[in-house]
N, C-alpha and C positions, 0 to 999 in steps of 0.2 A: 950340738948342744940345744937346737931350736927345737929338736923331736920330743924331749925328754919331757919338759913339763905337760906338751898335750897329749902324750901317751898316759901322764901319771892322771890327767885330768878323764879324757875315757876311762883310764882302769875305775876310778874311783865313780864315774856318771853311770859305770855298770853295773860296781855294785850295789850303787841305792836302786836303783833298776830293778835287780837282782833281789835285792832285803822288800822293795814294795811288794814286788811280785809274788815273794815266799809267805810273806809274813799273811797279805792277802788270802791266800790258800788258806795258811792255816788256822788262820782265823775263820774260816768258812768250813773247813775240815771238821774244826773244835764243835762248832755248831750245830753241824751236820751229825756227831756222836754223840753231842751230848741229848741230843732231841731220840736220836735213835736207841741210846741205853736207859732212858728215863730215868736219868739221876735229877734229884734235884735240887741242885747244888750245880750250874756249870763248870764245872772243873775244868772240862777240855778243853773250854776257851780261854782256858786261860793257862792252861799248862803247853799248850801244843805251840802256840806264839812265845813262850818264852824258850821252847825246848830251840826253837829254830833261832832265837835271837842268840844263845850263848855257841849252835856250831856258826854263826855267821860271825859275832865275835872271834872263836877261834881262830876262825878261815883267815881275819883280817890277821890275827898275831903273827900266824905262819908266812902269808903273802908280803909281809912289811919286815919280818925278821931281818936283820943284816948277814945270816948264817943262814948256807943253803947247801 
């Protein structure tokens, strides 16, 4: 029973690991296209960090499910 909570505690120190690391990206990604298609209007800084925040959402609903 003593493994259980600091396995839950990694799983979860990896995912914000994991969400900094992404989110990072693609907030430099966003940047990186919106400079290169000359819109003006940044959109894809702001669409591309959200698009990652809802599959990292889902990822969580799936990994936490009680049904597998």
């Amino acid at each position: 029973m003593e493994e259980k909570p600091k396995n839950i505690l990694m799983q979860y120190a990896g995912f914000a690991a994991q969400l900094a690391g992404v989110l990072l990206v693609a907030v430099f990604a966003g940047q990186w296209l919106d400079k290169q298609t000359g819109i003006a209007f940044p959109i894809l800084i702001w669409l591309l960090p959200l698009i990652v925040l809802i599959a990292l959402l889902i990822k969580v609903v799936r990994d936490t499910s009680s049904k597998k």
